[in-house]
ROFI-275239 format. One line per field, with one value per residue (C-alpha): chain; y, x, z. Coordinates in nm, 4 decimals, padded with zeros to 6 digits. Example, Ala and Ser with C-alpha at 12.3 -4.5 7.8 and 13.67 -1.06 7.14 Angstrom:
2
kette <- A,A
v <- -00.4500,-00.1060
u <- 01.2300,01.3670
w <- 00.7800,00.7140
END
This chain:
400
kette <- A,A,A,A,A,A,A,A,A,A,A,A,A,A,A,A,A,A,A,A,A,A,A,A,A,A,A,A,A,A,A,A,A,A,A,A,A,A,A,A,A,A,A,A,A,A,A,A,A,A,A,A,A,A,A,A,A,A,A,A,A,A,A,A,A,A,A,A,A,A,A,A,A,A,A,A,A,A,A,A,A,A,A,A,A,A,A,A,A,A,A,A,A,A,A,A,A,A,A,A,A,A,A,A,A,A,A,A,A,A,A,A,A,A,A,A,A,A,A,A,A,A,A,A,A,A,A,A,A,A,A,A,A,A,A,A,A,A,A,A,A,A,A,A,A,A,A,A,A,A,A,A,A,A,A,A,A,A,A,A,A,A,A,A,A,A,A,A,A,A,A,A,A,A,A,A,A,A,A,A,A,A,A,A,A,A,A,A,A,A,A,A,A,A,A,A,A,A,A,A,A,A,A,A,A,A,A,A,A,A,A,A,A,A,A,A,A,A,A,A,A,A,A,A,A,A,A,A,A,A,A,A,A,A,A,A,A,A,A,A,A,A,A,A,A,A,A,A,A,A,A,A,A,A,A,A,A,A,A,A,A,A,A,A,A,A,A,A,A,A,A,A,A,A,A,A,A,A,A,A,A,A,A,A,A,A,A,A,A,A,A,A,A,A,A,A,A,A,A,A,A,A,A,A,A,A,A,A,A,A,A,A,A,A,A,A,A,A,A,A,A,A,A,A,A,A,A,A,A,A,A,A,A,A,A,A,A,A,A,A,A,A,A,A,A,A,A,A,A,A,A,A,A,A,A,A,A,A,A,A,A,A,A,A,A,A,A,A,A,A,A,A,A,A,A,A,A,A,A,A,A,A,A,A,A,A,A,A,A,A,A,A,A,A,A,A,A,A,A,A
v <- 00.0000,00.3372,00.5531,00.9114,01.0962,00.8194,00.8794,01.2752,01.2294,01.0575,01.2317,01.5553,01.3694,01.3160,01.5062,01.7213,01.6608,02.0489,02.3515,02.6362,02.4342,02.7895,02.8525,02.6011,02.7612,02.9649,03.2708,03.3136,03.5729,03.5103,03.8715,03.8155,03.7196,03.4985,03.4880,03.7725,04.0875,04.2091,04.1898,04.3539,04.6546,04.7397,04.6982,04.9144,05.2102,05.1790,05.2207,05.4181,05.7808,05.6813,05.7914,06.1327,06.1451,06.1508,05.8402,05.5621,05.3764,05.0875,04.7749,04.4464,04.1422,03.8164,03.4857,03.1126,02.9847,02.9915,03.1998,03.4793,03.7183,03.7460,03.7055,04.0097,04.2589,04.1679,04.2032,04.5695,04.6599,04.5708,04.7630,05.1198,05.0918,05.1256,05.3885,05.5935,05.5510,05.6187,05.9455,06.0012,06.0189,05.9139,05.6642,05.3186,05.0205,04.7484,04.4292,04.1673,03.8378,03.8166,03.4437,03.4479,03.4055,03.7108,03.9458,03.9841,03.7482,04.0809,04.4191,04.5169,04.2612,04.4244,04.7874,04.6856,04.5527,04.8319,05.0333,04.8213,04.9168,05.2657,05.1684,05.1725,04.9157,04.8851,04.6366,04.2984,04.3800,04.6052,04.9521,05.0394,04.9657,05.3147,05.4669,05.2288,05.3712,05.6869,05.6343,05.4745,05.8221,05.9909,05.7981,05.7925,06.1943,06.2592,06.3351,06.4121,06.0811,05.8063,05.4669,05.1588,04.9208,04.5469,04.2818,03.9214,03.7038,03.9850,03.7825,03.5641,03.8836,03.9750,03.6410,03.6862,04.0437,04.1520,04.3954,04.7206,04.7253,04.7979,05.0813,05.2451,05.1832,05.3639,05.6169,05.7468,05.9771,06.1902,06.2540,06.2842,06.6420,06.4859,06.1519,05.9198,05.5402,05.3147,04.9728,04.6591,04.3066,04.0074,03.7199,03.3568,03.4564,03.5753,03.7136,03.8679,04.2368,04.1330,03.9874,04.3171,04.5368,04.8139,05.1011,04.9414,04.8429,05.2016,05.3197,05.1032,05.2244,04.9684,04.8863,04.5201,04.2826,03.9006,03.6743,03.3735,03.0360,02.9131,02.6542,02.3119,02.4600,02.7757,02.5841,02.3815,02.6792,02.8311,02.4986,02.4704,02.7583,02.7000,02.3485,02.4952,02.7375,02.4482,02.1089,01.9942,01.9455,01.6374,01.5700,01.5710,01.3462,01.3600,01.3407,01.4544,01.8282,01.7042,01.5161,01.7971,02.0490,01.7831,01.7680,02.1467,02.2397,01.9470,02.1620,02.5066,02.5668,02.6282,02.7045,02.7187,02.3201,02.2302,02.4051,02.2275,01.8481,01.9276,01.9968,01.7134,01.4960,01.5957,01.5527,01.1907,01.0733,01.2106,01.0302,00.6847,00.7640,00.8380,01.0649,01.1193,01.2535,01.0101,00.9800,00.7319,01.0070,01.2242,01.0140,00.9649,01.3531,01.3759,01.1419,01.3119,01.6609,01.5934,01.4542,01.7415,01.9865,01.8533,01.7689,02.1486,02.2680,02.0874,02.1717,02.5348,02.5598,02.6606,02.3744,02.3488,02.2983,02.0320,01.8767,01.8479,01.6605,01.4357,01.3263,01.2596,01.0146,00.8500,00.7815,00.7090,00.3819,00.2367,00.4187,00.5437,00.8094,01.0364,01.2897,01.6666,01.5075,01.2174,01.4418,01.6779,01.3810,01.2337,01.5793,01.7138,01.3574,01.4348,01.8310,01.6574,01.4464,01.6935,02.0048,02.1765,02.4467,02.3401,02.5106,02.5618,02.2476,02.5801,02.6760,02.2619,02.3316,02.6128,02.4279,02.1340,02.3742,02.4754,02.1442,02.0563,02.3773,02.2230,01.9142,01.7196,01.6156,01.5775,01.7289,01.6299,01.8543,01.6224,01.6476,01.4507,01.5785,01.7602,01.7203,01.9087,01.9330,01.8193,01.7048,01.3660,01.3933,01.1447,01.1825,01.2433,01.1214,00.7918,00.5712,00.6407,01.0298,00.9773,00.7575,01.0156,01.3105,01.1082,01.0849,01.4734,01.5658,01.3736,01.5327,01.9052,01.8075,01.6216,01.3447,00.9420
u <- 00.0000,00.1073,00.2304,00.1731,00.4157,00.7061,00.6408,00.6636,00.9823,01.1309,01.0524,01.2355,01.5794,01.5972,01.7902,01.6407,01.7660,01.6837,01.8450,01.5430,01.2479,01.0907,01.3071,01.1358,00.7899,00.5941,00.5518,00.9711,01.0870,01.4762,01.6942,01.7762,01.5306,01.7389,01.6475,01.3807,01.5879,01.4760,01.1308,01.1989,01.3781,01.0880,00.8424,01.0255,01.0623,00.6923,00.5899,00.9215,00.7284,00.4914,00.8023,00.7813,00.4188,00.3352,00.1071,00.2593,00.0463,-00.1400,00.0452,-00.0238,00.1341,00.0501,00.2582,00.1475,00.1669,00.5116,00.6987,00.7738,00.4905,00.3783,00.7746,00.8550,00.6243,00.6241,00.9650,00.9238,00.6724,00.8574,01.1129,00.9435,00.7156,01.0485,01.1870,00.8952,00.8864,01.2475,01.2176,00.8800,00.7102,00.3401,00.3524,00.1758,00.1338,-00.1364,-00.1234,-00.4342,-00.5158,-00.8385,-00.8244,-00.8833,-01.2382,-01.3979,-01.1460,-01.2307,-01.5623,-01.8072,-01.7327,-01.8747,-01.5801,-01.3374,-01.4145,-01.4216,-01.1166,-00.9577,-01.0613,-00.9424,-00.5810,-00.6304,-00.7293,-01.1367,-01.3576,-01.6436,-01.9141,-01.8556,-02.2126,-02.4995,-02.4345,-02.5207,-02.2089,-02.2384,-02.1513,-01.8894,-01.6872,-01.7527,-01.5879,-01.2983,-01.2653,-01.2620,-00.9751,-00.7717,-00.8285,-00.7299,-00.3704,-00.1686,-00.0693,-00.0406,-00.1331,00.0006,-00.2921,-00.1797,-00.4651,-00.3237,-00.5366,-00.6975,-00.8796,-01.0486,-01.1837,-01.3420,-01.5383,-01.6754,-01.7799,-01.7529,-01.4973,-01.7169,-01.4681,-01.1924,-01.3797,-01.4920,-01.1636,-00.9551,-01.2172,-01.1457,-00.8627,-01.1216,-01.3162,-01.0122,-00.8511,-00.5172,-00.4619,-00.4201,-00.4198,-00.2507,-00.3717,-00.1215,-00.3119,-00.1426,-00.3267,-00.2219,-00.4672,-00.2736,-00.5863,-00.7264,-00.7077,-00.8665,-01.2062,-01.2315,-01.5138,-01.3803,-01.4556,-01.2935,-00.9675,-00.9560,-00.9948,-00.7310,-00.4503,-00.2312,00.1622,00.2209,00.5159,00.5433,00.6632,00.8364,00.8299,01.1908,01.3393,01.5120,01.7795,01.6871,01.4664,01.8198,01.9774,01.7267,01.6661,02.0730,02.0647,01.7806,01.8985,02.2655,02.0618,01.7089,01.8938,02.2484,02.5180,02.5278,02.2230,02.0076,02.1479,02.2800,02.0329,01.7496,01.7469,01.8082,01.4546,01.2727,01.3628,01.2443,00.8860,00.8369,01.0083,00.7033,00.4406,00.5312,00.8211,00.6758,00.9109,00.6439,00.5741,00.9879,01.0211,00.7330,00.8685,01.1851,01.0438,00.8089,01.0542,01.2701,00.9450,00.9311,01.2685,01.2643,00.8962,01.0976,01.4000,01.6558,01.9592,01.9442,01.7116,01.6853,01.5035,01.2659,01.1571,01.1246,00.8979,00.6613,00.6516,00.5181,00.2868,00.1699,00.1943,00.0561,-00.2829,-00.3000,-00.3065,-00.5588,-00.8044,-00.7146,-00.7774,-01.1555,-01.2537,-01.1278,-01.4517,-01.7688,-02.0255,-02.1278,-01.7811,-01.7525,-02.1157,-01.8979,-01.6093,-01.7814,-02.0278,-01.6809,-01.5171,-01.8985,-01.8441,-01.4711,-01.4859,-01.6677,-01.5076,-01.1629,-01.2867,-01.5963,-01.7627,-01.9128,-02.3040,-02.2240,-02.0756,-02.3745,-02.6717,-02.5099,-02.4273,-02.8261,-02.8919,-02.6992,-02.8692,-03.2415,-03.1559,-02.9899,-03.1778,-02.9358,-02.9791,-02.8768,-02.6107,-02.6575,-02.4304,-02.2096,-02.1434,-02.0560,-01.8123,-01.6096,-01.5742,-01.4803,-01.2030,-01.1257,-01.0430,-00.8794,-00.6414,-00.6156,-00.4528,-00.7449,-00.8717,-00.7371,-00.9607,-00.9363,-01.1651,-01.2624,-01.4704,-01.7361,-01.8000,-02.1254,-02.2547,-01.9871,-01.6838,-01.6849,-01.4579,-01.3405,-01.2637,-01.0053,-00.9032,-00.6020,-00.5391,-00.3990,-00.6693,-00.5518,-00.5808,-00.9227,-01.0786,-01.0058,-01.0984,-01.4411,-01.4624,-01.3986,-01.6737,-01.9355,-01.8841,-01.8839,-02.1811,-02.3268,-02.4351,-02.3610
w <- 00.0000,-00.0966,00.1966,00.0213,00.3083,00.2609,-00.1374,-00.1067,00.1383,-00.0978,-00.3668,-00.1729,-00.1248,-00.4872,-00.6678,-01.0122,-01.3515,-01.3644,-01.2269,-01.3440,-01.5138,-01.5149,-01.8454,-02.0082,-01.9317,-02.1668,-01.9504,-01.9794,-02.0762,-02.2366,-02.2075,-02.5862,-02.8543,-03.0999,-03.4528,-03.4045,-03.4544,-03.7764,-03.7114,-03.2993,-03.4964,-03.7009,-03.4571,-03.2144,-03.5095,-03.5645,-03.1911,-03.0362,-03.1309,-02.8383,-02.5844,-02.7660,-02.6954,-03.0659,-03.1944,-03.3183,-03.6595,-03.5437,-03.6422,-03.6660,-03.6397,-03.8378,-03.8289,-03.7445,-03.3865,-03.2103,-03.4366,-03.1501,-03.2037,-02.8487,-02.7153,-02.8781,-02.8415,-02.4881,-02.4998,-02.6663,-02.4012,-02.1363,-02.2695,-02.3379,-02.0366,-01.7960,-02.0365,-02.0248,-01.5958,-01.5891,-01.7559,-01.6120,-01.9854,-01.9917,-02.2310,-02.1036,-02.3286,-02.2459,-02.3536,-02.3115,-02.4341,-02.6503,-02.6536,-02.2257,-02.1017,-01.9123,-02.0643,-02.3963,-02.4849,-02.4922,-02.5847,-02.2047,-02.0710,-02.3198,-02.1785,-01.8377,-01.8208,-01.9914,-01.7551,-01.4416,-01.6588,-01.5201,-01.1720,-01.2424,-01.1551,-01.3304,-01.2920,-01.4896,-01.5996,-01.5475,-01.6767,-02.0543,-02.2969,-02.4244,-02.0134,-02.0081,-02.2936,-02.1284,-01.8056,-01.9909,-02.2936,-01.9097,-01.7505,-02.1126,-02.1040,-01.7790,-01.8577,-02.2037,-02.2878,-02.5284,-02.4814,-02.7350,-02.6753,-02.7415,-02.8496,-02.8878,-03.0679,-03.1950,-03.4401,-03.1284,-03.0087,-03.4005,-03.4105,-03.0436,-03.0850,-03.4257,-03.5879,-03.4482,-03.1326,-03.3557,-03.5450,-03.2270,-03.0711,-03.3168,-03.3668,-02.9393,-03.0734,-03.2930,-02.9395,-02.6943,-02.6580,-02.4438,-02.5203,-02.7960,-02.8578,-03.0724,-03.1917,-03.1803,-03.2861,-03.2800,-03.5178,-03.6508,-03.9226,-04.2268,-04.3890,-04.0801,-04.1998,-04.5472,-04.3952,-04.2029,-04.3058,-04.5591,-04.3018,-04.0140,-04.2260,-04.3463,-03.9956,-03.8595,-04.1496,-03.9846,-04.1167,-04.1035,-04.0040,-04.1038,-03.8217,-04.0331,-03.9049,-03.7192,-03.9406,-03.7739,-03.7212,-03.5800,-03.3901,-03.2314,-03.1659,-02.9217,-02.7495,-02.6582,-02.5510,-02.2850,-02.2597,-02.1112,-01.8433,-01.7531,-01.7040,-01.5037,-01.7611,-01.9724,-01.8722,-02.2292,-02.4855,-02.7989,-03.0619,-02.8264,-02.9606,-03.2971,-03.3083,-03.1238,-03.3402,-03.5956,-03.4308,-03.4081,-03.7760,-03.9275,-03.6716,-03.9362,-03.7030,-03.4014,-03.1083,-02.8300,-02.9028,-02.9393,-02.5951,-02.4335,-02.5704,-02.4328,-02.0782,-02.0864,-02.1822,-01.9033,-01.6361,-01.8554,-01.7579,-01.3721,-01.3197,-01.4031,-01.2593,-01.5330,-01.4509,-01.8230,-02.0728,-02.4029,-02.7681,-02.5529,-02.2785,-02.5892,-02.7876,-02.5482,-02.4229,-02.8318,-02.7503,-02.4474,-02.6095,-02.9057,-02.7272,-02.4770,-02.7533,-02.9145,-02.6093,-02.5346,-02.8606,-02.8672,-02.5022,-02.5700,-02.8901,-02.9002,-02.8289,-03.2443,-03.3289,-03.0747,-03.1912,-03.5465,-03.3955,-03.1902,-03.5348,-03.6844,-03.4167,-03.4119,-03.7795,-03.7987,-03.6278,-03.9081,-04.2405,-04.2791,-04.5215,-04.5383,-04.6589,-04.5576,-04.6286,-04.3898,-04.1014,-04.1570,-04.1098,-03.8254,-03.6533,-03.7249,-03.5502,-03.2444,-03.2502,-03.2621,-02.9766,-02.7723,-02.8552,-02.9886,-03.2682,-03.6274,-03.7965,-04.2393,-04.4210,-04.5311,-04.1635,-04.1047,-04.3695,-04.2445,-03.9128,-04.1071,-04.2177,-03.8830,-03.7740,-04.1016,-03.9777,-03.6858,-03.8252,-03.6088,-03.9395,-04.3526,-04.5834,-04.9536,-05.1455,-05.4710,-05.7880,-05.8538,-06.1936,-06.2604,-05.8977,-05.7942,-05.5195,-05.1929,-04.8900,-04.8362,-04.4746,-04.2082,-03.9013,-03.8117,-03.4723,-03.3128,-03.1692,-02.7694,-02.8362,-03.0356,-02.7058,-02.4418,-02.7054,-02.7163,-02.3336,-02.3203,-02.5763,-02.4346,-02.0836,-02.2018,-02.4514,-02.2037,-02.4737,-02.4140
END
């Protein structure tokens, strides 16, 4: 019988493979950016007339996930916000995450939190929208300043709210007499500006940067050098960055993902005891990873989007391939039953893109001659991940 005190005891005499895990976290924040300096420089042109008081153009930044978007302008923020208190300029930049619940899911939220920024609480609900932005013109006019405003996952906030935040947002500097803001979005979506409507685009005016993905190499480089400062010496082995940068360069060279296999598969070898971190701890950290990011990815949808999924591992079992028609009679099945709404076959599509985005799913889009196109659709997930995946949807559908 397990003695959990005697276990944790033990566990306390050991000694770590690690000597700061933390640097293997994603909240880190490294002193130098490597491979990121061209795109930090213009950045920092675009927004540095901000310390002069004078308004910066809103910019955005596009790239695919874990090329260093978020690690840089944080890293520019940090940077002018302790230039600006240091010289006592009144400059403040903001940065919030769209894709985080209660921050950014309603335009109210949005406000309300921007105003918390300046020290206000407001009510998470019950005043009109319209006194909301009121109190916040208020607190932005109180003083002659100018304030960089950073969205992340700017297009997250667009699909929960519409793009009518933007337009009002960047239309505050017509009706403030001392302050001005600047607009900073951060998107994975490459066409995110283009499926703006035409007023708010023109309103916006924004310059653009391009955040490339890190090639395999790259990709090594910035793991040694957090491998050198996370583990003991000697303790990864040769071959193990190698592969990792491997895993992340197939992912579109994604950085966040190579950093997170290399800390899993450090966690791997401790839980069973190895002084040493092999290609064995590091294949199954993929294995782990790669199933957490996709359970993560589904739970974090809206409930139709789920209702999709779960019609497609109901009709996987039975056929390796299938088709949009399919998915859509078995999903309206599982809305009867449930009483959930029904979403148009051309909504069931785009989501069927979604999670062909994803990598979840592979979507072949055929001919079939004069009836037309459609998708042949697989899934793209090992049986283990597709079983718990299952278990998870059926709990936050509530549907057996």
């Amino acid at each position: 019988m397990l003695k959990i005190g005697t276990f944790f005891e033990n566990f306390l005499k050991k000694d770590s493979i690690f000597t700061e895990k933390s640097i293997l976290l994603s909240a880190y924040m490294p002193h130098e950016i490597m491979y990121r300096e061209e795109q930090i420089k213009e950045a920092a042109n675009i927004l540095a007339p901000a310390l002069r008081l004078e308004r910066p153009s809103n910019l955005f930044i596009y790239g695919k996930t874990g090329t260093g978007k978020t690690l840089s302008i944080k890293h520019i923020m940090n940077s002018m916000n302790s230039i600006a208190e240091t010289n006592t300029i009144s400059m403040k930049m903001i940065y919030l995450n769209c894709k985080l619940k209660r921050v950014a899911d309603t335009e109210y939220r949005l406000l309300s939190q921007l105003c918390k920024e300046f020290g206000r609480e407001v009510p998470t609900t019950g005043l009109p929208t319209d006194e909301v932005y009121s109190i916040f013109y208020k607190l932005l006019d109180e003083t002659k300043q100018v304030i960089v405003l950073i969205l992340d996952e700017i297009d997250h906030l667009t699909k929960k709210i519409g793009d009518e935040i933007l337009y009002n947002l960047t239309r505050i500097n017509a009706e403030l007499k001392n302050a001005q803001i600047c607009i900073v979005g951060i998107s994975n979506n490459l066409v995110f500006s283009e499926n703006l409507d035409p007023r708010v685009k023109s309103s916006l005016s924004e310059e653009e940067i391009i955040f490339p993905p890190y090639n395999a190499l790259q990709i090594q480089d910035i793991l040694r050098n957090r491998t050198t400062k996370a583990f003991k010496e000697n303790i990864v082995q040769t071959g193990v960055i190698e592969k990792c940068s491997a895993y992340a360069a197939r992912e579109h060279g994604d950085i966040r993902r190579a950093i997170d296999l290399l800390r899993v598969s450090g966690e791997v070898a401790e839980r069973s005891g190895s002084s040493i971190v092999t290609i064995t701890h590091l294949d199954e950290a993929e294995r782990k990873v790669e199933s957490d990011k996709t359970i993560s990815a589904a739970i974090n949808q809206p409930k139709q989007f789920q209702t999709v999924l779960y019609a497609i591992l109901l009709i996987s079992p039975q056929k390796n391939h299938f088709f949009t028609g399919e998915i859509y009679e078995v999903y309206k099945k599982i809305c009867t039953k449930n009483n959930f709404n029904v979403l148009t076959q051309r909504r069931i599509s785009d989501i069927l893109a979604e999670l062909d985005m994803l990598g979840i799913i592979n979507a072949k889009i055929i001919s079939k001659g004069r009836y037309g196109r459609t998708r042949e659709i697989s899934l793209s997930l090992e049986e283990s991940i597709t079983i718990k995946l299952r278990e998870v949807l059926e709990k936050s559908l509530r549907v057996s």
